[in-house]
C-alpha atoms as one frame of an Amber mdcrd trajectory, in Angstrom:
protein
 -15.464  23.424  27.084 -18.556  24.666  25.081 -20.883  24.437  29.104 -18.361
  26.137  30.888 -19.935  29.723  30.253 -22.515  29.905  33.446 -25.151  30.890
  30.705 -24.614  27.689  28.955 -23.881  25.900  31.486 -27.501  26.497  32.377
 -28.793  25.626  29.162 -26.680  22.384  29.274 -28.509  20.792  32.626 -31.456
  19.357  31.377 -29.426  17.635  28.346 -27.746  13.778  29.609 -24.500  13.703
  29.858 -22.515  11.878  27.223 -19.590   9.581  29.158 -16.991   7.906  27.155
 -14.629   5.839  29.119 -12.811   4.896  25.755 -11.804   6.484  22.295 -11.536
   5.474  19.003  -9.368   6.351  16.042 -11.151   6.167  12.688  -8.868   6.366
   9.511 -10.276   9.242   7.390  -9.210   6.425   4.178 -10.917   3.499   5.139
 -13.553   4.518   8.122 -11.752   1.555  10.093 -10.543   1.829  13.517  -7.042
   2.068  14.165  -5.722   0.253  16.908  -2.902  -1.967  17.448  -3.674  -4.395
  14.503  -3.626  -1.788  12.199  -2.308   1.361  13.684  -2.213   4.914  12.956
   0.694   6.097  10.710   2.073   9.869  10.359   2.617  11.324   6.967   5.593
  13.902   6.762   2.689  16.426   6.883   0.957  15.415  10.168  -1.882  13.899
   8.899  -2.645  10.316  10.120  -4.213   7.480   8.143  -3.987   3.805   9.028
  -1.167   1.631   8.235  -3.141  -0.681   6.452  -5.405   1.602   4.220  -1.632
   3.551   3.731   0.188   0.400   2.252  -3.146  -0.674   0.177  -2.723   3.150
  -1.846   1.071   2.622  -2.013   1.291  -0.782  -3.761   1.695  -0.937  -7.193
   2.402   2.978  -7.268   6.655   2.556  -5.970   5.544   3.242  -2.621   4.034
   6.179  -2.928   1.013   7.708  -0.943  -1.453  10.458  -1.380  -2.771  12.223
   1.216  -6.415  12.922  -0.128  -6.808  15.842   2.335  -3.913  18.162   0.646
  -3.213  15.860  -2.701   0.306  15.636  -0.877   2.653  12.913  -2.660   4.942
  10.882   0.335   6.849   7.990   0.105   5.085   5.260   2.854   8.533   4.946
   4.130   8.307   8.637   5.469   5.623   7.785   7.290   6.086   7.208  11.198
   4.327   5.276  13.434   1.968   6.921  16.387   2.164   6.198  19.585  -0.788
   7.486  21.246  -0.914   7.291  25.507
């Protein structure tokens, strides 16, 4: 935690307090949120990417995927599902 340190910590009071009761997963390919419409997919590589931004870059390319972070090539079907809790 970045206000743990006590001299931080100090620094820290003054500043409101940002609460988040939910979270949201943005696909670094589309900027969407992935939720359970479109959810988050797994390359082989551990990168994530929603299912539907995934399956717009593999059609008409045989089912292949890049992963624009590493310029990885992955067949879609490698991808897995996440299941986030």
């Amino acid at each position: 935690c970045p206000t743990c340190p006590p001299l931080l910590r100090k620094l820290a009071e003054p500043i409101p307090v940002a609460h988040h009761m939910h979270s949201r997963l943005l696909c670094g390919l589309s900027g969407r949120v992935m939720d359970e419409h479109d959810p988050p997919y797994v390359l082989p590589n551990g990168n994530v990417y929603s299912y539907q931004a995934l399956t717009a870059m593999a059609a008409g390319r045989d089912g292949l995927v890049t992963d624009p972070k590493t310029m990885q090539e992955f067949l879609i079907a490698d991808a897995r599902k996440a299941f986030i809790s």
